[in-house]
C-alpha positions as CSV (number, residue, x, y, z in Angstrom):
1,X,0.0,0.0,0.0
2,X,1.1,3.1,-1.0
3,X,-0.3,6.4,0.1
4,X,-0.3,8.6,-3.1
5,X,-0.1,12.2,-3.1
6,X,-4.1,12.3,-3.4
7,X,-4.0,11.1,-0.1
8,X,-1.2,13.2,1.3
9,X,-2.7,16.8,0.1
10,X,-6.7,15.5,0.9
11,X,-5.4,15.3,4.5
12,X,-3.8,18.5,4.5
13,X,-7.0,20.1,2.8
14,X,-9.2,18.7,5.9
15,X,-7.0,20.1,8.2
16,X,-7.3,23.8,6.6
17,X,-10.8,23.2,6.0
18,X,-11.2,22.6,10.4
19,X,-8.8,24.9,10.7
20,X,-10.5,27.6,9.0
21,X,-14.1,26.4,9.5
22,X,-15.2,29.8,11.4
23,X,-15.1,31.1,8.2
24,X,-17.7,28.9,6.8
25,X,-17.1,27.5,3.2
26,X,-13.7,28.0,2.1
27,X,-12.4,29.1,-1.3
28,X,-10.5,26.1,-3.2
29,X,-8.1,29.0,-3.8
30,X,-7.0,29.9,-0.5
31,X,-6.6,26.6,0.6
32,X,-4.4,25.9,-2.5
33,X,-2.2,28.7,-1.8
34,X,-1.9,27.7,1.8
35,X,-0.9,24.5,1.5
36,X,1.0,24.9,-1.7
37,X,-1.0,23.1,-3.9
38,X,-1.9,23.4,-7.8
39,X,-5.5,24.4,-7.4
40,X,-6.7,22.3,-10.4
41,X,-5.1,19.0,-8.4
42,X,-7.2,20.2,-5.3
43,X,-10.1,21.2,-7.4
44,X,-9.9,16.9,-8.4
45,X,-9.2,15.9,-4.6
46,X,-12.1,18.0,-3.6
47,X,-14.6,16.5,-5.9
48,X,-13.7,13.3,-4.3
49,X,-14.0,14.4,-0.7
50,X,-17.4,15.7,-1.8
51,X,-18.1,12.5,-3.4
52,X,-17.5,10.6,-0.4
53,X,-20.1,12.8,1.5
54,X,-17.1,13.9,3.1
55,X,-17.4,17.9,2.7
56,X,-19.4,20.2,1.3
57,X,-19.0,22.1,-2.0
58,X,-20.6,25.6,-2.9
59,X,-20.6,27.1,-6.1
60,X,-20.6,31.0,-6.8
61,X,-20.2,34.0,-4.5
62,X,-19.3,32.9,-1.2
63,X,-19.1,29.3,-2.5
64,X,-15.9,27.0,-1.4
65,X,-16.1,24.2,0.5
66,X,-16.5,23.2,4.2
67,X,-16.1,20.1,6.7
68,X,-20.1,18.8,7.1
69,X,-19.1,17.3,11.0
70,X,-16.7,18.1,13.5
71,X,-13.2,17.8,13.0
72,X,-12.6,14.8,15.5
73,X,-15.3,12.5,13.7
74,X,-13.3,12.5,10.6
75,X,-10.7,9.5,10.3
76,X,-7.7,9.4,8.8
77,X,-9.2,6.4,7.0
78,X,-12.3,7.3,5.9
79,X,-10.4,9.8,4.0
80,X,-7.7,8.0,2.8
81,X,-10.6,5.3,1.5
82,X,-12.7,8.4,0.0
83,X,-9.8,9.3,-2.5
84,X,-7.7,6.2,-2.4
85,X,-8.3,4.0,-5.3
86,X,-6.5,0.9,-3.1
87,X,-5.9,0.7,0.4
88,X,-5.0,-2.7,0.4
89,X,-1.3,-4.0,0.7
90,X,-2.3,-6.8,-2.3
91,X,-4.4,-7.0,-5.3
92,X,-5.8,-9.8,-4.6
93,X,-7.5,-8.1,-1.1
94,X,-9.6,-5.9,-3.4
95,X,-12.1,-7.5,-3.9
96,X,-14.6,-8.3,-5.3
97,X,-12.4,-6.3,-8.1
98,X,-9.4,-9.1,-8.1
99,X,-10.9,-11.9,-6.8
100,X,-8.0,-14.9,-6.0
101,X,-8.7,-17.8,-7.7
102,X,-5.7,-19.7,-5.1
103,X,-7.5,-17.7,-2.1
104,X,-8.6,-21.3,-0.5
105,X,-5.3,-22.9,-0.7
106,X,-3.0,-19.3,-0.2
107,X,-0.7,-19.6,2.8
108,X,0.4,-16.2,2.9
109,X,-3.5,-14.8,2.5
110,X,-3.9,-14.6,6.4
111,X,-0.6,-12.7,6.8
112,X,-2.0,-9.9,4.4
113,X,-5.4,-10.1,5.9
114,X,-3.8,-9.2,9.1
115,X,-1.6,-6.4,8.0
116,X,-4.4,-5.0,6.2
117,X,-6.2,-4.9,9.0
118,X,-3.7,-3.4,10.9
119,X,-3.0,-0.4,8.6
120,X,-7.0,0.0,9.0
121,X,-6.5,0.1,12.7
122,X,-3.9,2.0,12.6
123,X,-5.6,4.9,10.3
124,X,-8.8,4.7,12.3
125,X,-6.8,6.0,15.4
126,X,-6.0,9.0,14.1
127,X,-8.8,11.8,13.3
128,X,-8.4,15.4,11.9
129,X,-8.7,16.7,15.3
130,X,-5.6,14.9,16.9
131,X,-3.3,16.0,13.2
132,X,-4.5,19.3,14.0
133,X,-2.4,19.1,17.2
134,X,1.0,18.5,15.3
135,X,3.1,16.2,16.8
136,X,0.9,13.7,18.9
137,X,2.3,10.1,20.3
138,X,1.2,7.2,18.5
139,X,-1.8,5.0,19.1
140,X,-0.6,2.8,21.5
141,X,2.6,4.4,22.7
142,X,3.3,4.5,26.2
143,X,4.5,7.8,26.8
C-alpha cells in the first residue's frame, strides 16, 4: 500500500478546512495557496471528498467548500478510502475487483489479511482533530 499524493494533500486540505471552519465554506483557492498546492489538483481531490459525503462544496459567490461534522469524527481512514483507489497492501484483497482464484489454498492470504487490517487500525486512530495538534504520540505508545 502506497499512500499517493491524493492522499497526502486530501489530509492536508481537511486540516485547513477545520482549521478555517469559522469562516464557513472556504475558497478552493486559498486553501491551494496555503498549503502549496496546484488548485486544479485540489479542485480533483475536492470533488472526491465531496463524493464521499465527506465535505461540502458551494458554487458562486461565497461558495468554497466546508467540513459537514466536527473535526474529531473525521478519520484518517475514511479519507484516505474516500480518495484512495486501493488501500489494500495486495491485489488480490480488493475485492470483489481481483478476486483470488488460489485464495482457499493461499498460505500467505492470512498474513495480508492481518496487515491490512492493521493499517485499518492504525488509520482509524487518528482523526483530523488529533493531526490538527502537530506532533501527537502514536496510538498505542506508552508515553
Amino acid at each position: 500500500m502506497v499512500v499517493s499524493t491524493k492522499g497526502r494533500y486530501a489530509l492536508r486540505a481537511m486540516i485547513d478546512l477545520a482549521e478555517h471552519s469559522a469562516e464557513g465554506f472556504v475558497p478552493l483557492r486559498e486553501i491551494a495557496q496555503r498549503q502549496e498546492i496546484s488548485e486544479k489538483y485540489l479542485e480533483i481531490i475536492l470533488k472526491l471528498l465531496v463524493k464521499a459525503h465527506l465535505v461540502v462544496g458551494l458554487r458562486g459567490k461565497g461558495g468554497g467548500y466546508r467540513l459537514n461534522r466536527a473535526p474529531e469524527q473525521y478519520t484518517v481512514w475514511e479519507i484516505l478510502c474516500g480518495v484512495e483507489e486501493a488501500l489494500t497492501p495486495v491485489a488480490c484483497l480488493e475485492q470483489p475487483q481481483n478476486p483470488c482464484p488460489r485464495a482457499g489454498e493461499c498460505r500467505t492470504l492470512p498474513m495480508w489479511e492481518e496487515l491490512g487490517a492493521t493499517l485499518r487500525t492504525f488509520f482509524s486512530g487518528f482523526t483530523i482533530a488529533d493531526l490538527m495538534q502537530g506532533e501527537q504520540a502514536v496510538p498505542g505508545d506508552v508515553m
